[in-house]
N, CA and C atoms of all chains as a GROMACS GRO file, in nm:
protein
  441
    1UNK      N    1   0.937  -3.873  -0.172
    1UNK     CA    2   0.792  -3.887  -0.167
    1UNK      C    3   0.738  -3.842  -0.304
    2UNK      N    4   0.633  -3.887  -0.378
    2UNK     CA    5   0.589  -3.889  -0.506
    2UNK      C    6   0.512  -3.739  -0.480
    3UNK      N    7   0.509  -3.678  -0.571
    3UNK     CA    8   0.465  -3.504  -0.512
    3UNK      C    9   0.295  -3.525  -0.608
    4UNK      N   10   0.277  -3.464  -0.552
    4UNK     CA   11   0.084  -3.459  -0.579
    4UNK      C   12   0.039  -3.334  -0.640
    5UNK      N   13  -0.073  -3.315  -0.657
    5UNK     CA   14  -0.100  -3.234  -0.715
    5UNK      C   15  -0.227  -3.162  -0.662
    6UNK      N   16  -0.228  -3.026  -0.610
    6UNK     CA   17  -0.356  -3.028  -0.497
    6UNK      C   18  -0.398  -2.867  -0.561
    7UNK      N   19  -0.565  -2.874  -0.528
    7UNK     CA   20  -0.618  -2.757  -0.616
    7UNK      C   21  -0.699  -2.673  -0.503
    8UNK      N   22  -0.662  -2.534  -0.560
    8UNK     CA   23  -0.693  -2.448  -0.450
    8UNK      C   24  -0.837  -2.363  -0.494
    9UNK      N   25  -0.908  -2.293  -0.406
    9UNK     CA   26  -0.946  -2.195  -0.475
    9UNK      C   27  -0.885  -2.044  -0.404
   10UNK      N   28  -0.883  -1.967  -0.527
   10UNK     CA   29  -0.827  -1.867  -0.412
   10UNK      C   30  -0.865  -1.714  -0.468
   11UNK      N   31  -0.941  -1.636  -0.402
   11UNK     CA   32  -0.973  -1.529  -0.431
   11UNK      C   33  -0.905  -1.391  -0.486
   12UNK      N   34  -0.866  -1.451  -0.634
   12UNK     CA   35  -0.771  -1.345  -0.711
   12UNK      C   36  -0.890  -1.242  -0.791
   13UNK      N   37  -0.842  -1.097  -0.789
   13UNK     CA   38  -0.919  -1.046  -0.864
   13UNK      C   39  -0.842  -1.001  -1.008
   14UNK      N   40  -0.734  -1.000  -0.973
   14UNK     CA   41  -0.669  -0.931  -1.125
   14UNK      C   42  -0.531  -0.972  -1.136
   15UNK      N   43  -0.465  -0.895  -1.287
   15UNK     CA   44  -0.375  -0.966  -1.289
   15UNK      C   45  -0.264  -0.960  -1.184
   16UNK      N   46  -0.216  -0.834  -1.047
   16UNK     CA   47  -0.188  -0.805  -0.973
   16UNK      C   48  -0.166  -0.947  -0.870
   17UNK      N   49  -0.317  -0.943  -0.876
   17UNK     CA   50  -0.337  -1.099  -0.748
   17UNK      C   51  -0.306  -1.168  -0.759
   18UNK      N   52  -0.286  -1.225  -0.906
   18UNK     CA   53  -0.252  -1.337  -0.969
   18UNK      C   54  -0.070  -1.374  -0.988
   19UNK      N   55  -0.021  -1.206  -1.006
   19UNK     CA   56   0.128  -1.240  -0.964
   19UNK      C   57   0.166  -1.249  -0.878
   20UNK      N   58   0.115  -1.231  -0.779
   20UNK     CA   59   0.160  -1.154  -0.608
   20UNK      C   60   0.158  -1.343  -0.601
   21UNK      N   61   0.040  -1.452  -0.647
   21UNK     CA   62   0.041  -1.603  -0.619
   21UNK      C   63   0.161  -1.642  -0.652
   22UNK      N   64   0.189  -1.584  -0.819
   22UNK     CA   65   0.282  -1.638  -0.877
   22UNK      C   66   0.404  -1.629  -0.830
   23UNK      N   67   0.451  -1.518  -0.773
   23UNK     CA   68   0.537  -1.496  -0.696
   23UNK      C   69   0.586  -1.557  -0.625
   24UNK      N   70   0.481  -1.594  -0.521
   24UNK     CA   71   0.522  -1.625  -0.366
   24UNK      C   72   0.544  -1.862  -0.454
   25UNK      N   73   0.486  -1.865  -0.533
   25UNK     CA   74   0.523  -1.989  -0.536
   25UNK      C   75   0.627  -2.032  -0.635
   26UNK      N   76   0.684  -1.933  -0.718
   26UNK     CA   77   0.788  -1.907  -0.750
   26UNK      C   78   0.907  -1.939  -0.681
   27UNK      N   79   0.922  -1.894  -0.543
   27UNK     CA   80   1.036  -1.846  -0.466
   27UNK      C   81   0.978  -1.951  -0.413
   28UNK      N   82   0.895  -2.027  -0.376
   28UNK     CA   83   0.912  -2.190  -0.330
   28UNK      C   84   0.953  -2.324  -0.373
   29UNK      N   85   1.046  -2.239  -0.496
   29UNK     CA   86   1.047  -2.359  -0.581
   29UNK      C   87   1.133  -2.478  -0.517
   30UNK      N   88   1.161  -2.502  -0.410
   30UNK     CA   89   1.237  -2.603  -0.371
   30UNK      C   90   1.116  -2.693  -0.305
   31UNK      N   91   0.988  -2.625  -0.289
   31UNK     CA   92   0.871  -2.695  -0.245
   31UNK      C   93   0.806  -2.771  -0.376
   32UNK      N   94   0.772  -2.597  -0.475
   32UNK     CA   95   0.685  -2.640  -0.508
   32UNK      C   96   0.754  -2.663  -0.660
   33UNK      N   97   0.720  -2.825  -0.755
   33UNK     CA   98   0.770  -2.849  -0.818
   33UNK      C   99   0.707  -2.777  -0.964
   34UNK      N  100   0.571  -2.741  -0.970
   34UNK     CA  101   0.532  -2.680  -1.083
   34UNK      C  102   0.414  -2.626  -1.021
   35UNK      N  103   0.331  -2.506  -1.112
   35UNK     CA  104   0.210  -2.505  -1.054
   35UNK      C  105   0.115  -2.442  -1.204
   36UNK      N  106  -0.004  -2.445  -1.143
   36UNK     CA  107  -0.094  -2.360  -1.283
   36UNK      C  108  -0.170  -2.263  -1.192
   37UNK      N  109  -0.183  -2.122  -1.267
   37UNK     CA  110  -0.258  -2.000  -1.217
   37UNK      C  111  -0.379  -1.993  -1.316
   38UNK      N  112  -0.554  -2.040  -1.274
   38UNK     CA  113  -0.653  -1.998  -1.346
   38UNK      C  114  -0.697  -1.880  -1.292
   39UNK      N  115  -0.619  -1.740  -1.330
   39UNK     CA  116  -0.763  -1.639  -1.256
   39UNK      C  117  -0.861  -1.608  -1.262
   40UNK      N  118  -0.910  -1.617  -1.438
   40UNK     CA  119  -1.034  -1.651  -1.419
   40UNK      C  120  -1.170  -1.755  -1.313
   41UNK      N  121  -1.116  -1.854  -1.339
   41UNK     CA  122  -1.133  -1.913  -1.253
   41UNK      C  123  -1.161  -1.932  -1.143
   42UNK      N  124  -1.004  -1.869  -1.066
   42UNK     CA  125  -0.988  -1.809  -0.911
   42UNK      C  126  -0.905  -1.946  -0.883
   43UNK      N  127  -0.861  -2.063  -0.909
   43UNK     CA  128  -0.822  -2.185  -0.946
   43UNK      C  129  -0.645  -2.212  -0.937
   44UNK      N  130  -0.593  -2.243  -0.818
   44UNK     CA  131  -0.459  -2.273  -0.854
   44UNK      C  132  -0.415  -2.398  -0.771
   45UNK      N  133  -0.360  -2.474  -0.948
   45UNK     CA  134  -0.339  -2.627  -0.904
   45UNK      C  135  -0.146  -2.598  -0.898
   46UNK      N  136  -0.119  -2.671  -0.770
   46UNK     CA  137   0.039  -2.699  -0.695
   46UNK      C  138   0.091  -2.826  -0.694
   47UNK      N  139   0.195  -2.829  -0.768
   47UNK     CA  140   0.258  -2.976  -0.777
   47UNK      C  141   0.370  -2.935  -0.696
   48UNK      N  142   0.343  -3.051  -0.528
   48UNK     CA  143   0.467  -3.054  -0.433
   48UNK      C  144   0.447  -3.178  -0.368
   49UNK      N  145   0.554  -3.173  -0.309
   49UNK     CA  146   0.587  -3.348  -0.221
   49UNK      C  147   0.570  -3.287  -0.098
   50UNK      N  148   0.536  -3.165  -0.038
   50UNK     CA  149   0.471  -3.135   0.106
   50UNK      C  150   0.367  -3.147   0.076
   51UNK      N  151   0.308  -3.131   0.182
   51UNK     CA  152   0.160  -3.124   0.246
   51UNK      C  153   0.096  -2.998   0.220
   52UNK      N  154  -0.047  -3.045   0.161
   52UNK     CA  155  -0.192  -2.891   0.084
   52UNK      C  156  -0.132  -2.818   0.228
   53UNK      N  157  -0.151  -2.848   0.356
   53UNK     CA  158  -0.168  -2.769   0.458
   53UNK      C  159  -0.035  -2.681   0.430
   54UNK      N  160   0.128  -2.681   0.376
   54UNK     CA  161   0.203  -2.655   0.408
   54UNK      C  162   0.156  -2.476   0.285
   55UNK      N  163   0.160  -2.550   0.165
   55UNK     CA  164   0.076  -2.532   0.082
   55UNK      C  165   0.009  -2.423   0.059
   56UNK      N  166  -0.110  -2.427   0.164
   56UNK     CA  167  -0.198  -2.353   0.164
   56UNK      C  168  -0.172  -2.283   0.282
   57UNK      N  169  -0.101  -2.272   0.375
   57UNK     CA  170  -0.019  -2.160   0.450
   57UNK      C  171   0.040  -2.036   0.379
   58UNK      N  172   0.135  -2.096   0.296
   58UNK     CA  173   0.216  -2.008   0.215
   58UNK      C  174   0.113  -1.928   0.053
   59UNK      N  175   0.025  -1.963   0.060
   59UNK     CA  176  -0.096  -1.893  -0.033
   59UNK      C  177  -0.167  -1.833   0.059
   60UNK      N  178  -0.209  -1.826   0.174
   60UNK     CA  179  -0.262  -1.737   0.312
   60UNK      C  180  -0.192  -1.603   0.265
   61UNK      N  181  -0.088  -1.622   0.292
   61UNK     CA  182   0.015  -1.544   0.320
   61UNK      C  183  -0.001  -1.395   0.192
   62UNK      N  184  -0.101  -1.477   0.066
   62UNK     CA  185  -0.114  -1.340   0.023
   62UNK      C  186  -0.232  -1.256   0.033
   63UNK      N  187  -0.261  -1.313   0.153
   63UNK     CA  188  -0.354  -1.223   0.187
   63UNK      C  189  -0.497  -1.203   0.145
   64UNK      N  190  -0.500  -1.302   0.046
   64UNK     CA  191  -0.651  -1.358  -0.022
   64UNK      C  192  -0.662  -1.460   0.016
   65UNK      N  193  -0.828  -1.438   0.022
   65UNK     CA  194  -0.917  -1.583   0.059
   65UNK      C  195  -0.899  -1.722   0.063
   66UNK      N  196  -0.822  -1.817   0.089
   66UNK     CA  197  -0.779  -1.943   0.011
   66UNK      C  198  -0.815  -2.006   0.078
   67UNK      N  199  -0.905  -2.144  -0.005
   67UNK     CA  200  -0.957  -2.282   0.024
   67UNK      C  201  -0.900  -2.383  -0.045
   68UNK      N  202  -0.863  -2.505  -0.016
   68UNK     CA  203  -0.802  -2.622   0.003
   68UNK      C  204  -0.950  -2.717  -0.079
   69UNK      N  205  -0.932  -2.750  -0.209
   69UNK     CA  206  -1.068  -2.775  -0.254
   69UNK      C  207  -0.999  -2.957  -0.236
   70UNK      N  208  -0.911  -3.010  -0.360
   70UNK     CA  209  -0.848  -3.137  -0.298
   70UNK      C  210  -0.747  -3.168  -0.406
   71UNK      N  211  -0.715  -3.269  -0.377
   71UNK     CA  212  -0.595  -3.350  -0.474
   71UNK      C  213  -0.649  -3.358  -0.613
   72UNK      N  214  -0.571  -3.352  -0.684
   72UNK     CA  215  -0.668  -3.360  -0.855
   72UNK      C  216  -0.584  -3.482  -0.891
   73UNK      N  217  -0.676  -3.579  -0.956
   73UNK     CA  218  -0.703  -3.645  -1.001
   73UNK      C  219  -0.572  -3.665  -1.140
   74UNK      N  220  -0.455  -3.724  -1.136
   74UNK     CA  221  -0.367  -3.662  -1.244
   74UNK      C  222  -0.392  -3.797  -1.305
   75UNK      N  223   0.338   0.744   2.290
   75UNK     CA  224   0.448   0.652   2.257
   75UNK      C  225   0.483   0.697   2.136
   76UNK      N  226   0.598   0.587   2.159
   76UNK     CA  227   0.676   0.671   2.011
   76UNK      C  228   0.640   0.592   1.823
   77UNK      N  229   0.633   0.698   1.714
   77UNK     CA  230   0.548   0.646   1.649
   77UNK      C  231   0.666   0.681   1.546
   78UNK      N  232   0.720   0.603   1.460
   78UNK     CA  233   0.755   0.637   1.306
   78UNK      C  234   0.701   0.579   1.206
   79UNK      N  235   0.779   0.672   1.122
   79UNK     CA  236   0.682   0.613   0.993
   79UNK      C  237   0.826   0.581   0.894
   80UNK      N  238   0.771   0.467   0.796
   80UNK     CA  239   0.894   0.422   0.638
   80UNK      C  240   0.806   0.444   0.544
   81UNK      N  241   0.847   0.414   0.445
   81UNK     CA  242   0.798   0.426   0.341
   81UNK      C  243   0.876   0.290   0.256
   82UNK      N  244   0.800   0.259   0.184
   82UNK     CA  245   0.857   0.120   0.086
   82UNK      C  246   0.817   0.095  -0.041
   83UNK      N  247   0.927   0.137  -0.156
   83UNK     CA  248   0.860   0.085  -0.252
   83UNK      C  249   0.812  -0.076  -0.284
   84UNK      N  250   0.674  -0.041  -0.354
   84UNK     CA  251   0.612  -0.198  -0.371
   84UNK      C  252   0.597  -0.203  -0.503
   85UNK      N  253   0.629  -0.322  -0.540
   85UNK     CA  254   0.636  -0.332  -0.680
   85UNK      C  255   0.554  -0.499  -0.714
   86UNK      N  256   0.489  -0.444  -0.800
   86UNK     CA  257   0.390  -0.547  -0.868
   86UNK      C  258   0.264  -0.560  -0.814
   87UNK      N  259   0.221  -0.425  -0.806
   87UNK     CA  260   0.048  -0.416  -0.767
   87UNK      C  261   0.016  -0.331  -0.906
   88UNK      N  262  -0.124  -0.395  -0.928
   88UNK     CA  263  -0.137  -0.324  -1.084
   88UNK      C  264  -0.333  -0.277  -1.060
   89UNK      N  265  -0.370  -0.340  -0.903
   89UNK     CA  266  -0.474  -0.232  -0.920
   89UNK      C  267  -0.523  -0.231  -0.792
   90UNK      N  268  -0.656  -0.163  -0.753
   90UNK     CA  269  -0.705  -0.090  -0.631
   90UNK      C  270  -0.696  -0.206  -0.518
   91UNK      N  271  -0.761  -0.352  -0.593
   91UNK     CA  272  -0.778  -0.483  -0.441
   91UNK      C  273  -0.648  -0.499  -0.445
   92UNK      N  274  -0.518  -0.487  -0.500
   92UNK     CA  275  -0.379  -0.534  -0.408
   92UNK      C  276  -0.389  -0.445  -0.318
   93UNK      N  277  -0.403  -0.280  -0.372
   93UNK     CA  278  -0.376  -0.212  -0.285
   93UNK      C  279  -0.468  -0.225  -0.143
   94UNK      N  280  -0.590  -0.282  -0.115
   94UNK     CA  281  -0.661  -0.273  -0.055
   94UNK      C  282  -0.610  -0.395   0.053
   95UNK      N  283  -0.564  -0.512  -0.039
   95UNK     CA  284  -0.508  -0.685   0.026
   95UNK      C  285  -0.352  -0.580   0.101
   96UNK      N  286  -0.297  -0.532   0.069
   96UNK     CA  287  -0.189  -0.508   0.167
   96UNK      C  288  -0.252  -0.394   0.276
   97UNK      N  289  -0.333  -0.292   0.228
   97UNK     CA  290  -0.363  -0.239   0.352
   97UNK      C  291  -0.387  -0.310   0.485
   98UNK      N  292  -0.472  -0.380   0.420
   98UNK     CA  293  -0.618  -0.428   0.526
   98UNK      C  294  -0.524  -0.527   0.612
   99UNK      N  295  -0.399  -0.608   0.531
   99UNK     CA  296  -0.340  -0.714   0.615
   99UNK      C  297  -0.212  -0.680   0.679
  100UNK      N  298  -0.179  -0.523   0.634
  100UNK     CA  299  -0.076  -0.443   0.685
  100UNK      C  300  -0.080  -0.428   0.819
  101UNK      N  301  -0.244  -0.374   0.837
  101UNK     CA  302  -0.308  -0.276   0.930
  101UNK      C  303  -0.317  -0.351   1.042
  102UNK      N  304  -0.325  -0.499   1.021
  102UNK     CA  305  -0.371  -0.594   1.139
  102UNK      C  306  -0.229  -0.686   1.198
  103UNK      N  307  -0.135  -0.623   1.138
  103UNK     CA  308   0.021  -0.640   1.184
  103UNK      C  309   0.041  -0.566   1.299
  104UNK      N  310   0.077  -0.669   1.429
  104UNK     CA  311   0.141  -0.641   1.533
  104UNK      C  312   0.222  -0.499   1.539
  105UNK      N  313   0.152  -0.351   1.598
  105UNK     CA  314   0.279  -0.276   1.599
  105UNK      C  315   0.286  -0.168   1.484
  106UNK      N  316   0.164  -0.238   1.321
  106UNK     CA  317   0.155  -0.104   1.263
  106UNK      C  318   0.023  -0.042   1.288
  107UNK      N  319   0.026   0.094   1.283
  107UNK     CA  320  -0.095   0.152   1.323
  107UNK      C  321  -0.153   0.228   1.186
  108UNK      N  322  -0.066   0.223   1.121
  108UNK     CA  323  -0.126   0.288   0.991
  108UNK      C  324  -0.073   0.264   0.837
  109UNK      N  325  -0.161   0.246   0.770
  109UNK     CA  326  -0.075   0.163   0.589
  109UNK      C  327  -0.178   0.308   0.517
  110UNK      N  328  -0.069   0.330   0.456
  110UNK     CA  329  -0.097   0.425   0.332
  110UNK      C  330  -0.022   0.379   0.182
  111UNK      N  331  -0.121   0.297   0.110
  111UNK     CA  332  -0.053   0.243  -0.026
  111UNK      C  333  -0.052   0.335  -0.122
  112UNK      N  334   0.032   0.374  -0.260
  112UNK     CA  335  -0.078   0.418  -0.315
  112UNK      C  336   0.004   0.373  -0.452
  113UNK      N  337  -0.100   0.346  -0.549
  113UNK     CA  338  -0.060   0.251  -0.685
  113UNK      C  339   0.016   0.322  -0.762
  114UNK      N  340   0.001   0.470  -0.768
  114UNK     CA  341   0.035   0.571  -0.871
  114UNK      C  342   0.215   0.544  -0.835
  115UNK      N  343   0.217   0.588  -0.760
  115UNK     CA  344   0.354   0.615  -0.716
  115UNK      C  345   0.440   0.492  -0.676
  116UNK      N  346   0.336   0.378  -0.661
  116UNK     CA  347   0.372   0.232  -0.624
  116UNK      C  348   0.449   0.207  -0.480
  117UNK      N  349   0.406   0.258  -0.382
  117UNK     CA  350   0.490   0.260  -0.277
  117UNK      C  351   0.346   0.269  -0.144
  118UNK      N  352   0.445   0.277  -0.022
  118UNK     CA  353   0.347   0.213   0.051
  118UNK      C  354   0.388   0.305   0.189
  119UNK      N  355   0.290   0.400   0.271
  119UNK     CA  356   0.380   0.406   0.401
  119UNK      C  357   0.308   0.386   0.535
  120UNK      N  358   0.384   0.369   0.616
  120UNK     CA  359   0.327   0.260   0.742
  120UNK      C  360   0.396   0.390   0.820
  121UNK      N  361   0.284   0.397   0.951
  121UNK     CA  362   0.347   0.453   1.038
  121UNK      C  363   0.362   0.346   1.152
  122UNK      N  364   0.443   0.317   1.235
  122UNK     CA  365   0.458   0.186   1.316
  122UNK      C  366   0.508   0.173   1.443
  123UNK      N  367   0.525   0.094   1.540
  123UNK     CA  368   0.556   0.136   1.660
  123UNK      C  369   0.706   0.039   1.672
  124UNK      N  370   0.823   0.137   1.652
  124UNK     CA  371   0.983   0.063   1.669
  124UNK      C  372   0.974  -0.052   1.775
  125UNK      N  373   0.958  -0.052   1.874
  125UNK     CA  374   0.929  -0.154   2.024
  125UNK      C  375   0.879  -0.268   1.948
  126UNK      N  376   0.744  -0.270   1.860
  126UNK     CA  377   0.694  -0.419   1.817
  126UNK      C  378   0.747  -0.442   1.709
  127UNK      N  379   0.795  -0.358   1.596
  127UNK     CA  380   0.795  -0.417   1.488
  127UNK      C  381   0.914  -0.318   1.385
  128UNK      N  382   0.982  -0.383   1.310
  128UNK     CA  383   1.108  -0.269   1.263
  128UNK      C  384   1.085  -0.255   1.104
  129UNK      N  385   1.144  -0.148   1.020
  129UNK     CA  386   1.140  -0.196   0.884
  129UNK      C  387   1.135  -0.274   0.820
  130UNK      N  388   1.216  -0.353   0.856
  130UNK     CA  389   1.277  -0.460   0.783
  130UNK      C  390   1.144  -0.585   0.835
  131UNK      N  391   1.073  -0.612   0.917
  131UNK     CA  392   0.957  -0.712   0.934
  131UNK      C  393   0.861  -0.693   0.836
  132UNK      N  394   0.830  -0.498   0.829
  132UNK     CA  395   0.762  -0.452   0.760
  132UNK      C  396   0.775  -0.500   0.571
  133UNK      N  397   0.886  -0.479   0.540
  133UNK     CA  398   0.933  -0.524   0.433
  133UNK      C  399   0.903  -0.691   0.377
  134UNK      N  400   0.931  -0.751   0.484
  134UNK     CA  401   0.970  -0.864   0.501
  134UNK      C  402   0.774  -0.946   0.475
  135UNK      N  403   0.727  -0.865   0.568
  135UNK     CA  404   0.579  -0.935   0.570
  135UNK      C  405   0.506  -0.889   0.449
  136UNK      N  406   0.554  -0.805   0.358
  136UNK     CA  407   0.487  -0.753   0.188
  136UNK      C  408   0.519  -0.788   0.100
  137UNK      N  409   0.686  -0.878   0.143
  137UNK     CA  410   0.751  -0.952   0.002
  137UNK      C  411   0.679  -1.093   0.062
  138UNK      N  412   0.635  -1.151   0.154
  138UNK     CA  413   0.547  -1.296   0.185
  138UNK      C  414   0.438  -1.229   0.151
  139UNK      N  415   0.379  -1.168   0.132
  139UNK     CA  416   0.203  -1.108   0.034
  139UNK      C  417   0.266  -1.180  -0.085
  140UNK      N  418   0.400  -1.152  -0.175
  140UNK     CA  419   0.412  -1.197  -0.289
  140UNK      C  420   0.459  -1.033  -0.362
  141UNK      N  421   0.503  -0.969  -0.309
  141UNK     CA  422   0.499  -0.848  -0.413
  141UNK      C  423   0.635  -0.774  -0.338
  142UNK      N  424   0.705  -0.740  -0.458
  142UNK     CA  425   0.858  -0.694  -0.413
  142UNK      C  426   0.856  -0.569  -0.328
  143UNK      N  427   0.875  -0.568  -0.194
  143UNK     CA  428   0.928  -0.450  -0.120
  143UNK      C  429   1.089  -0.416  -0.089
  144UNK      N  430   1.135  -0.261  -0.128
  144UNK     CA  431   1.206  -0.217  -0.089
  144UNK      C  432   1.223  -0.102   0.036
  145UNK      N  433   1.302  -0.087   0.097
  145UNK     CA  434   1.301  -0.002   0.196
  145UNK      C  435   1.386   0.162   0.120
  146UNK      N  436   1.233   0.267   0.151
  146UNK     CA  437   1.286   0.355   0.033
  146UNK      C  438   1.337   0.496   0.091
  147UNK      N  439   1.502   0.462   0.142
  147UNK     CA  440   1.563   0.542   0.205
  147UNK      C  441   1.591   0.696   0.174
   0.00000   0.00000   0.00000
């Protein structure tokens, strides 16, 4: 399946929050094929061939705020 | 009932809202009744109820936060 590219928002405050993301999608790398961390922002775009929902489960999971904004436009 | 407590080092919290994101989502874990983080020392301790929930879940549900737990024997 052609893997997509889907943009989150997600309530990071520091650089802490921002690894704890990096982390957890790190260790998905059989999901997730690349990703970008904006913390400024609050902004993290996921390149995978699953599903935002699968996605955005496993970004729940750190325990910050996360919304499912949509597919970006590549 | 019966209550113990672990302790776990956590590694890769660098300020007060991690510490606050694992309390708060510690606390609402099946079975723990109490999260004590603290950044200085980087470690974390839970007092918890053995029957619902064991170290190792404990561990287990802070390295899915994203942040390395050890069990700190």
């Amino acid at each position: 399946m052609a893997s997509k590219t889907y943009e989150y928002n997600v309530e990071m405050t520091c650089e802490g929050c921002s690894g704890a993301v990096d982390r957890i999608l790190k260790r998905a790398s059989d999901k997730v094929s690349d990703f970008e961390i904006d913390l400024p922002g609050k902004k993290v775009f996921v390149t995978t061939t699953v599903s935002s929902d699968e996605v955005l489960e496993m970004l729940k999971k750190s325990g910050k705020a996360t919304k499912f904004v949509g597919e970006k436009s590549s | 009932d019966t209550k113990m407590e672990v302790t776990l080092k956590i590694d890769g919290m660098t300020c007060n809202s991690c510490v606050r994101t694992i309390e708060e989502n510690m606390s609402s874990c099946n079975g723990v009744y109490q999260v004590k983080v603290s950044l200085e020392k980087m470690d974390g301790k839970f007092v918890y109820d053995p029957r619902k929930i064991s170290p190792e879940e404990i561990r287990v549900a802070v390295y899915d936060m994203g942040f390395d737990a050890t069990i700190d024997c």
